[in-house]
N, C-alpha and C positions, 0 to 999 in steps of 0.2 A: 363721673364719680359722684357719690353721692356724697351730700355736703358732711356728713356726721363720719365719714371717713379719709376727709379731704384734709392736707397737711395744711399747715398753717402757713398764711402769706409772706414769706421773712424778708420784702423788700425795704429798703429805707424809701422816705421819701424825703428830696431836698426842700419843697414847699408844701404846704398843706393841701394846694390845689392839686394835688399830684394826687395827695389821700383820697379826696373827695372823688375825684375822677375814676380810681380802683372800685371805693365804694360801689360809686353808681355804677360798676360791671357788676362786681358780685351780687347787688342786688336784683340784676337784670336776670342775672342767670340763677337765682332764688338761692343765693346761698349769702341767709343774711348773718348766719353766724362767723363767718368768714369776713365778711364787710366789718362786722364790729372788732371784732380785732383791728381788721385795718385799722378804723379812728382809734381804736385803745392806743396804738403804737403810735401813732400820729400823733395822740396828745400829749406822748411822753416831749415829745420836742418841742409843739406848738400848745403850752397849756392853758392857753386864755382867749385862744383863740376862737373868737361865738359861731361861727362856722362849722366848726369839727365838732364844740359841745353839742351841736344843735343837731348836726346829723348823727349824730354816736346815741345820741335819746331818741331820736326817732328808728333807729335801727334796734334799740333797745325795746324801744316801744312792739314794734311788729312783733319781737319775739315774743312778747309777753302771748300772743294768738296765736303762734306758731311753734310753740314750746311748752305747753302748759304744764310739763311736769317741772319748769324753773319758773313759772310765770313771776313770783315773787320776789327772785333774783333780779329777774331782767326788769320788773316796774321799780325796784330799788334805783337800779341804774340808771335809768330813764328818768325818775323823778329828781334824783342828783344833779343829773346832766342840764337838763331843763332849768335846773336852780341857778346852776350857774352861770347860764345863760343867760338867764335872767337876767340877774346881779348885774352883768356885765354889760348888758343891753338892753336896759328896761322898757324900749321904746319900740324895739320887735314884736312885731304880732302874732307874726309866726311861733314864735319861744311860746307867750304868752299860752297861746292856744293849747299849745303842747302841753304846758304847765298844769293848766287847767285840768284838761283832759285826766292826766294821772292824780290830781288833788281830789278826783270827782268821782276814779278808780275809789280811791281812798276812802270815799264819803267825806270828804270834807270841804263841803258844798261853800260852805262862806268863804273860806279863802281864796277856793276855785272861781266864784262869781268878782273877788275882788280885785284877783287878777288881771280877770276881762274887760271889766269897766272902762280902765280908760281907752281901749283900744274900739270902743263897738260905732264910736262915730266915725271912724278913717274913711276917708276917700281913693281911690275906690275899697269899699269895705273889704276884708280880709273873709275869706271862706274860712277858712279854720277858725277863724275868731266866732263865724256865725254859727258853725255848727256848735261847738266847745258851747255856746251861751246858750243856743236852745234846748241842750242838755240839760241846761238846768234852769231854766226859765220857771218852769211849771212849780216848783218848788217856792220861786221866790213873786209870784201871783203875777210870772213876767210876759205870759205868752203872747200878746198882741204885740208886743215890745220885740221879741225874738221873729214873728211872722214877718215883721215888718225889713227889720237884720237879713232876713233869710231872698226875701225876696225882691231885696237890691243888689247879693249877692250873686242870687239868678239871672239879673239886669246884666250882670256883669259878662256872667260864662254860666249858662244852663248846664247842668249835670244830673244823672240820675238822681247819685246823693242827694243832694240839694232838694231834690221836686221829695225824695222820700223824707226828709226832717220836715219840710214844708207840709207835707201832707200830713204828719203824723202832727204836728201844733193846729193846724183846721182841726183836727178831730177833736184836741183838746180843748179849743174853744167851742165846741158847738157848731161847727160851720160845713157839716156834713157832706155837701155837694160840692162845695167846692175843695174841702177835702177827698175826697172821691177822685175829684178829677186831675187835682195834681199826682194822684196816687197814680191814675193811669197815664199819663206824660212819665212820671219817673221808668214805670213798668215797661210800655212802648220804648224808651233808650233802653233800658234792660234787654230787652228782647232781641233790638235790633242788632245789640252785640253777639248774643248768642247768635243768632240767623248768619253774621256772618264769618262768627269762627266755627262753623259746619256744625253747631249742636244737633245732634239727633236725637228726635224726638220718639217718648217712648221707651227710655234707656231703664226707665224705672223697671217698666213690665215687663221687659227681658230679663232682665237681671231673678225677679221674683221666679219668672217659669223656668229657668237655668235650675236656682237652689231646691226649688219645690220636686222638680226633676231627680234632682241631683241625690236627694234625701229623702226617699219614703224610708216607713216606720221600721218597717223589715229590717233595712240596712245601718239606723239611725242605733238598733236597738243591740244589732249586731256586733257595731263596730266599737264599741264598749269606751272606756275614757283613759286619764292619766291615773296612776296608781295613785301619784300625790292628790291631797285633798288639802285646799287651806280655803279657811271662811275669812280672809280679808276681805276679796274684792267685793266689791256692790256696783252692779251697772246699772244703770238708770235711761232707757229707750224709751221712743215715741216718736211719731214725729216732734218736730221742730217746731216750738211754739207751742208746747202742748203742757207746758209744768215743770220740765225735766229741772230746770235752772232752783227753782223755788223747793224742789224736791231737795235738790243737794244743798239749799241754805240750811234748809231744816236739817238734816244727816251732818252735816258738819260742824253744825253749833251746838251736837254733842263733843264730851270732853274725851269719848272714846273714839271717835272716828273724826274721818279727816273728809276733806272733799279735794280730788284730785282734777275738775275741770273735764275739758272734751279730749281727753287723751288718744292720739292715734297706735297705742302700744298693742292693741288688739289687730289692728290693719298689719304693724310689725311684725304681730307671732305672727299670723298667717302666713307673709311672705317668707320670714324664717324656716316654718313649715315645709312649704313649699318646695322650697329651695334645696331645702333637705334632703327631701323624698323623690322629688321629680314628680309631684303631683299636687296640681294649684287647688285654688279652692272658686266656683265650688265643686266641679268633678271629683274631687281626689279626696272629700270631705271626710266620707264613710272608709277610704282606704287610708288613711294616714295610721305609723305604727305607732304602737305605746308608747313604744322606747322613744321618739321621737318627741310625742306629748308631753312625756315626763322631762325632757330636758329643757323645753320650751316654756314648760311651765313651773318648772323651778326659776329658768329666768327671770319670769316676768315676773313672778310674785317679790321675789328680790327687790326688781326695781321700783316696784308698787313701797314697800313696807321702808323703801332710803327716803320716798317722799316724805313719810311721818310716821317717823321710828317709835313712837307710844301709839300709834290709833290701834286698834284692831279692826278696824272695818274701815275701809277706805273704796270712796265711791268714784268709779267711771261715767262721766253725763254725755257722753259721745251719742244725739239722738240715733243716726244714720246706725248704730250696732244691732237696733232689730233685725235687720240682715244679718248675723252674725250669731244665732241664739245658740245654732246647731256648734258653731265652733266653741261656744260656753259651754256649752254641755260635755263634750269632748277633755278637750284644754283646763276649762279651770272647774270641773264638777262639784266644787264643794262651796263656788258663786251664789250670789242671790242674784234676779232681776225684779228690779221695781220697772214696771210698765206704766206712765203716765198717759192718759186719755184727756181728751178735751170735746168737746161740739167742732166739729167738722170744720161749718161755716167759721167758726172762730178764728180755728186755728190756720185756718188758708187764706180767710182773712188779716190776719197778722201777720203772716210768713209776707202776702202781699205788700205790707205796707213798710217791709225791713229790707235795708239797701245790701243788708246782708243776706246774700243768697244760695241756698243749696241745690247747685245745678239741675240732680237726678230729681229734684220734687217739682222742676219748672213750675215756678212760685209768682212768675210773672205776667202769665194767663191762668186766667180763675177756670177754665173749662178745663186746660192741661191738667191745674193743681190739684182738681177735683177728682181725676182718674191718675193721679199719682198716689190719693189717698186711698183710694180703694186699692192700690196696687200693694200699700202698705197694712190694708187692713188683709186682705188675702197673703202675703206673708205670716201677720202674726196668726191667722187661723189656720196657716201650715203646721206653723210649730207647736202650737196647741194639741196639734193633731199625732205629730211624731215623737214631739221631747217630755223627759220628765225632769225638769228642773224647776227651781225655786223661783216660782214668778209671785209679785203681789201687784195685782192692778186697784192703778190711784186715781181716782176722777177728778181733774183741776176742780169741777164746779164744786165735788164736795170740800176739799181740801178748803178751799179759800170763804167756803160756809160753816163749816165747824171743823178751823184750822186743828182745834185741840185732839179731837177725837180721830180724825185722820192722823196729827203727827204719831201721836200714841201708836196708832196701828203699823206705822210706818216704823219705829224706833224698837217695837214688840216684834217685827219680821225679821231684824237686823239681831234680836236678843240680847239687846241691850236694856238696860233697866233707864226709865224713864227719868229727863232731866230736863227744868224748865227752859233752860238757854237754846235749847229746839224752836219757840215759839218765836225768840228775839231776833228775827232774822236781821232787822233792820240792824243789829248791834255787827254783826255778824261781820269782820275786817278785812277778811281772805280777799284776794284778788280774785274778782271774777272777770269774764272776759264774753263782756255778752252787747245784742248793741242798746241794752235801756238799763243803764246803772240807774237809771230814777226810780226804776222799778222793784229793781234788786236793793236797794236801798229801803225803800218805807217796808212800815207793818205789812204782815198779812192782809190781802184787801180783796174785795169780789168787783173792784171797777171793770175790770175786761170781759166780765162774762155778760151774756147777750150782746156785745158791741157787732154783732154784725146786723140787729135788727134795724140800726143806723142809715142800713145801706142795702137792702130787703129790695129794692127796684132794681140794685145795680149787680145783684149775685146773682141772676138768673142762668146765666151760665156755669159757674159754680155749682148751685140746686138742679141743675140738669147733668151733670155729672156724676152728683153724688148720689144719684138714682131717685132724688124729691125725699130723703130719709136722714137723720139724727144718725147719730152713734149708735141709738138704742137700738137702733131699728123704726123707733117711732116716724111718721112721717115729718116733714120739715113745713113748720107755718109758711 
């Protein structure tokens, strides 16, 4: 049963450890909004107990990634819970971590560092304490202080994680090679999970010759859309690491539009579709009926417009939806898409270095990643090819070179009249759910662009992939 239809767990429990124990099923079996109840009802009995706050904010926590259309709910929750933990236990490091993490959601980097202070000497050091601090190291001129945190931590219990925050503070000090190589330790465990939970390899390029199959021009052009037409949504695709995030600071810190995060409501309609019709996607693409799209997309726009009942444009940053153009065209025709672009090298180099990983783009091997991207640049040259909708393509390097004139063009696609708190992203409050709030935090800045000339020795299988070419076309130095 799926968890968003699943009844709620009306057991009592006689001790807390009884809750905790529920918990940890429900969470096993991915139904964390089920878990949270649990400790809700749990702390109606046990309400001081740092136990249950502590797991009730971490379950709270997850949701904030795994529910974005409540994300603000659920870091509310979390960041509560964690307080009172706190309070209660000033001397957990665990809490603390926690604490931080969502103060740092927040931007409110001084409190979040002040948190962590007393905890960064423990023996043996706390991993969550190490990661939580080198989040914010770089801000407070801390990063030799955090590598050093990071990698007694590793002493302790090596993890991917770990080898990736470690890699990603080499960079920022300048310590390139041996950045590099922790990068490839992190990636090696990365890999060798996939290898052994049967990932097959390639899933990407299936997937592309399935829809491209699935959807010439003929049939794309045939099979017409939904009668309704609403200009809320705005989806925002790319690969991953390409801008998208920094795309929707700027869209949301207009006073007319909202930014709704990496929503899976689009993955939703589909299945709803589907399910409908007796015809998946993408086979059934060009065959789905009107009437079917119109109901589907009355729904969705519904639930788009509860998130932020004043926006009128309200953005999807879900990168993986470039697979999905053909269903925007369909479903919600009256859509915009921003398509953000990046340098190749960069961007597979960044996807590399984040412990956060998108399976179908195997981000783990620079050779795979490399013909994951072309497998994604031959999609979008699919739909170029068969759709007419509202695309505007955005090039991170310009964006982040003359933030002003790119927002503009971006806020001008959207037909909205221009407003300076577009530029302010760093002001910008919303929960975002990405893995470098350090990022999402400061001004506009062009630090990432060329970072892969850093490591020019070590991408040669990356530039063999990506056929020795740029974005442009141009060749690759």
């Amino acid at each position: 049963m799926a968890e968003g239809n699943a009844q709620p767990d009306g057991r009592a429990f006689a001790h807390w450890h009884q809750a905790i124990e529920r918990s940890n099923q429900l969470l096993a079996e991915r139904k964390p909004k089920l878990a949270l109840q649990v400790t809700q009802r749990a702390l109606r009995d046990f309400p001081h107990n740092t136990e249950l706050l502590r797991r009730h904010a971490k379950t709270a926590e997850r949701l904030v990634s795994n529910d974005p259309d409540h994300a603000t709910r659920y870091a509310d929750i979390a960041l509560e819970h964690y307080s009172q933990a706190a309070r209660a236990e000033p001397a957990n490091a665990s809490t603390a971590a926690g604490l931080a993490r969502l103060l740092d959601r927040r931007g409110d980097r001084d409190r979040a560092r002040a948190v962590l202070l007393p905890h960064l000497d423990g023996s043996p050091p706390d991993r969550d304490v190490a990661m939580a601090f080198a989040a914010l190291a770089p801000r407070f001129g801390e990063i030799e202080r955090a590598i050093a945190l990071i990698e007694r931590a590793i002493g302790q219990r090596e993890t991917s994680q770990l080898r990736h925050v470690q890699a990603r503070l080499l960079d920022r000090a300048g310590r390139y090679d041996q950045s590099f190589a922790a990068a490839e330790r992190a990636n090696e465990l990365v890999g060798r999970h996939y290898d052994e939970t049967g990932f097959r390899e390639g899933a990407l390029a299936t997937t592309v010759d399935a829809i491209s199959a699935a959807t010439p021009r003929t049939a794309m052009l045939a099979a017409g859309t939904a009668r309704r037409r609403s200009d809320l949504p705005v989806f925002i695709v790319g690969m991953g690491r390409s801008g998208t995030t920094l795309v929707e600071q700027i869209i949301s810190g207009h006073p007319q539009a909202a930014g709704a995060g990496e929503r899976r409501a689009l993955l939703n309609a589909v299945t709803s579709i589907a399910e409908a019709t007796g015809t998946g996607f993408p086979s059934g693409l060009c065959r789905w009926p009107v009437d079917a799209l119109d109901r589907v997309h009355d729904r969705y726009v519904a639930e788009l417009q509860a998130l932020a009942p004043g926006a009128i444009r309200i953005s999807d940053k879900l990168p993986q939806n470039f697979l999905r153009l053909g269903v925007i065209q369909r479903l919600l025709p009256g859509a915009r898409i921003i398509h953000t672009q990046r340098n190749p090298l960069d961007v597979c180099l960044s996807a590399y270095y984040q412990d956060q990983k998108i399976p179908a783009m195997e981000p783990w091997d620079l050779y795979r990643a490399g013909l994951c991207y072309r497998d994604y640049e031959r999609m979008m040259a699919h739909w170029r090819s068969v759709l007419d909708v509202q695309v505007l393509d955005v090039q991170y390097e310009n964006l982040v070179a003359r933030p002003e004139v790119e927002a503009r063009r971006i806020i001008a696609f959207l037909e909205l009249p221009w407003d300076e708190r577009c530029l302010a992203v760093e002001k910008n409050t919303r929960v975002v759910d990405t893995s470098n709030y350090e990022a999402v935090r400061r001004p506009i800045h062009s630090d990432a662009v060329g970072r892969w000339r850093h490591y020019e020795q070590q991408l040669t299988p990356l530039m063999r992939a990506l056929g020795g070419r740029a974005r442009d076309g141009s060749a690759i130095p």
